[in-house]
N, C-alpha and C positions, 0 to 999 in steps of 0.2 A: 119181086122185091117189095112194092108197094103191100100187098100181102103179108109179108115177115114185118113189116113194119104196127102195122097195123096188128098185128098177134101181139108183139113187144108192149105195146100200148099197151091192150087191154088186158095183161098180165100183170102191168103193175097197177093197172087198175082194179085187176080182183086179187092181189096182194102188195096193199099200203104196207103194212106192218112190218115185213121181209127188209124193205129198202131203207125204213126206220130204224129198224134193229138192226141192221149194218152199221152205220153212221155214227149211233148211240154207243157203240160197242168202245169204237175208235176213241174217241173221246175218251171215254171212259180210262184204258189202257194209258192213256196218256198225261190225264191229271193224277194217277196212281203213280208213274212215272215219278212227274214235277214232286210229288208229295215224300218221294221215298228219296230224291234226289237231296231236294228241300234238308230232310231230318239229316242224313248224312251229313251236307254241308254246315251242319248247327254243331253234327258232334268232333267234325274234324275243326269247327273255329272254336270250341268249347276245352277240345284237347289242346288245341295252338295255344290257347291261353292258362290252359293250369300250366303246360308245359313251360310257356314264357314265366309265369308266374312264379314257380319252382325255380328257375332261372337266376329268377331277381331277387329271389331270397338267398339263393345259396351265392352270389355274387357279395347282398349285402352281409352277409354273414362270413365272406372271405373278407372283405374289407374290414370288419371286425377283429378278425383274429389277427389279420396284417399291423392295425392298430394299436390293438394290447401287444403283440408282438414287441413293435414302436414303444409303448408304453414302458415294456420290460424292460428292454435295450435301454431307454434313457435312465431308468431307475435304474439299472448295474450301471451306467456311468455317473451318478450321484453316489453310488457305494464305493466307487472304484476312489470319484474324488476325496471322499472323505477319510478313505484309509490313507493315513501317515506315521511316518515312524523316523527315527533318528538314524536308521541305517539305509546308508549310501545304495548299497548293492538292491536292495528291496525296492526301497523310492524309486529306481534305474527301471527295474524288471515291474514296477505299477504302470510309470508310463508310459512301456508297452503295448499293456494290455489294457489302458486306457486308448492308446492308438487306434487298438485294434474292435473297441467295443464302437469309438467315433467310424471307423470306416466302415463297419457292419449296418449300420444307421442311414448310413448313406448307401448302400446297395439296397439295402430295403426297402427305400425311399422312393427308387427309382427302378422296383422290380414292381410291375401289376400282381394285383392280389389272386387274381386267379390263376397264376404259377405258379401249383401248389408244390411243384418237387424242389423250386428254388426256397419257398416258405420253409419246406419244413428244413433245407438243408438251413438254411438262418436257424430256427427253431433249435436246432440240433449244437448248432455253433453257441448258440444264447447256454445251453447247458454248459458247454465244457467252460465257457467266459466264467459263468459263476462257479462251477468248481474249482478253479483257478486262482477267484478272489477267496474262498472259504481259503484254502490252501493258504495264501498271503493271511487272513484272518488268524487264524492258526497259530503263522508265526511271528505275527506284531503281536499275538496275545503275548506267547511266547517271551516275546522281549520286552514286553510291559510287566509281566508277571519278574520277570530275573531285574528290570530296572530298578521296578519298587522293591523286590530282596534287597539288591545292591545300595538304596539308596537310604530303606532302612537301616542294613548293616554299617553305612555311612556315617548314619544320626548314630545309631548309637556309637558308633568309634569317636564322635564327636564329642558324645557326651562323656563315656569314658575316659577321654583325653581333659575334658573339661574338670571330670573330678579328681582325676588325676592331677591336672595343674591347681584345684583349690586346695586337694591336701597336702599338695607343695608347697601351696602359698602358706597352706597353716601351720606346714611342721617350719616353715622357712622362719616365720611371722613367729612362734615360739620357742626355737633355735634362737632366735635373732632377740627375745627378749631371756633368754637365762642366759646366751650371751652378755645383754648388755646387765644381765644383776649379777654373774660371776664376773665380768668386769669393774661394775657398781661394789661390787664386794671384795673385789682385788684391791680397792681401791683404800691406800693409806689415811683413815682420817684422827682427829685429833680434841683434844675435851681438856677441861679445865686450864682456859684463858684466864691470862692475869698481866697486866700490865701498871708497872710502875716506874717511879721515879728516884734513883737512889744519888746518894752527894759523894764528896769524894772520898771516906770513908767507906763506901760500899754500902752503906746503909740506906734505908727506904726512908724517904722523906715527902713529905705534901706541898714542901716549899718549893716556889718556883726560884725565889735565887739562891736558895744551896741543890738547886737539882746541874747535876754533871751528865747523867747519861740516861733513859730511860730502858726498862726491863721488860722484854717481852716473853712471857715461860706460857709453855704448855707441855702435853702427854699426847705421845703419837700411839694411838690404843692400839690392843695387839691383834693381829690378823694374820690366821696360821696358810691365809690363800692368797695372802700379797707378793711380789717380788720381792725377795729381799735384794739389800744391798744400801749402796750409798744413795740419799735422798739429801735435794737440796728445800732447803725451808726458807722461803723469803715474808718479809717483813712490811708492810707501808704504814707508816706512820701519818697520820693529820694533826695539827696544830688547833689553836683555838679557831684561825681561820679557816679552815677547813683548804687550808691549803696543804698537799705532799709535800713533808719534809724530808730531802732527799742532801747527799755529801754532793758535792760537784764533780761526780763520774756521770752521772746519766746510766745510772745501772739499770739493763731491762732483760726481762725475762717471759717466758710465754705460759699462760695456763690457757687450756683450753680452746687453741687455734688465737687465742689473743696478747698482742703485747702490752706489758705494763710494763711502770718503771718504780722498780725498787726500793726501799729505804736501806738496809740492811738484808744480809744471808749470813746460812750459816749449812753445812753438809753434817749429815749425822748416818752412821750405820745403822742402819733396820734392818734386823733379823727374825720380824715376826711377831717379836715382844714389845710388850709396853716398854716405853722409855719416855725420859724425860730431858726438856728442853728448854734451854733461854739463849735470847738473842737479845743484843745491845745497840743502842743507836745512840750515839753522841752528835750536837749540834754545835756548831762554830761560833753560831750567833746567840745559846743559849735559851733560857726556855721561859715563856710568858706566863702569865695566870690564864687559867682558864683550860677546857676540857680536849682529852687528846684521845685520840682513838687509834687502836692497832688493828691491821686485817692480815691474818696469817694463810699464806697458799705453799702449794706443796706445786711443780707443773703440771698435776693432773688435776685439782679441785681447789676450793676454798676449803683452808680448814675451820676457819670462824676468827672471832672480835673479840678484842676487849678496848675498855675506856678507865681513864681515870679522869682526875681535875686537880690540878697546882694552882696552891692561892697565893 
């Protein structure tokens, strides 16, 4: 035993190098190991992280789309708001489908963005919503396009009505004046006024005390478009005082919607032609100096004056 021991020794004594180069070997194996171990765990934390990496963008990039999504959704209910129209049935069936773009909004709200089959079925939904409003679009144009027909066809019915009633007015407005100048010219009038003063021979005199009765003559000119028939012709006499010298009857008569009071009448047939006329006025109390005036009416006008003067 001592013997084998002793060999053992001096074997590693006449080979150092063998027992080196074991040991060395070990080692060796083993920081190769660490080394290949090492790179591996670089590339699986290098993959961990583009992987995460990738991750974070396609998440930021669902929250994006989720957002414009949002964005779309509120902009069709800003479309939705602003369509309006005058018909009941339409306005009914907008707020609807304003309803239903509010409720959409709010699932969206409250679905995570990385649900993409719930997104796209929204997405899907945001389509038919706006095809729905074009559709309404459509038919408010519709009814704004037949409004404004209608409203033009309106004005002009207006206007036409308008000109209609001014050539009424004008044929009315010139009706109503050869009206009043074929009544203007129906109208009996009368020419060459003369008034005097005759005595009790019948004769004309300037003397106030041989005057008996005064003469009132004129000519009812001929008018083949007057009524004929019996016309009353009245008389008013004024004195020098320019007072109505009338008999004590209170004789009155109307021209013109107006009553006066008489001095003298007298009825004459008018047939159209001239004719001629004198009417007489006697005074009770006699007749003064000084200038006297006659006004002759027929009840539809004045036919005119005369004057004289007794000295």
């Amino acid at each position: 035993m001592e013997e084998l021991d002793e060999e053992m020794i001096q074997f590693e004594k006449d080979h150092p190098s063998k027992k080196n180069s074991g040991g060395g070997g070990n080692a060796g194996a083993v920081r190769t190991m660490a080394i290949v171990l090492g790179v591996v765990a670089a590339a699986l934390l290098a993959a961990l992280l583009v992987m995460m990496s990738k991750k974070n963008a396609l998440v930021k990039d669902l929250n994006i789309d989720k957002q414009n999504l949002t964005n779309e959704l509120i902009a069709l209910q800003g479309d939705y708001e602003a369509l309006s129209t005058t018909n009941a049935a339409i306005n009914d069936s907008l707020n609807v489908e304003k309803e239903k773009v509010g409720q959409l909004i709010e699932r969206l709200q409250k679905t995570e963005a990385t649900n993409r089959a719930k997104i796209r079925q929204y997405e899907q939904e945001l389509g038919t919503l706006r095809s729905i409003m074009k559709g309404y679009i459509r038919q408010i144009d519709s009814l704004n396009t037949l409004n404004v027909s209608l409203r033009n066809d309106a004005a002009a019915a207006r206007r036409e009505a308008q000109e209609s009633k001014r050539q009424y007015e004008d044929l009315r407005t010139t009706t109503d004046e050869l009206s009043k100048k074929a009544s203007a010219g129906s109208v009996v009038k009368g020419r060459g006024f003369n008034l005097v003063a005759i005595n009790e021979s019948n004769k004309v005199t300037d003397r106030s005390s041989r005057a008996r009765k005064l003469r009132a003559c004129l000519s009812l000119i001929e008018n083949t478009i007057a009524e004929r028939g019996w016309r009353t012709i009245y008389i008013r006499v004024k004195g020098p005082d320019d007072v109505l010298m009338t008999d004590d009857g209170g004789k009155v008569f109307t021209c013109g919607g107006e009553s006066m009071v008489y001095s003298a009448s007298r009825e004459v047939d008018y047939q159209g032609e001239e004719v001629e006329i004198c009417l007489y006025f006697a005074s009770s109390q006699g007749f003064e100096k000084g200038k006297y005036t006659v006004d002759v009416y027929t009840s539809e006008t004045k036919l005119g004056s005369a004057e004289m003067i007794l000295k």
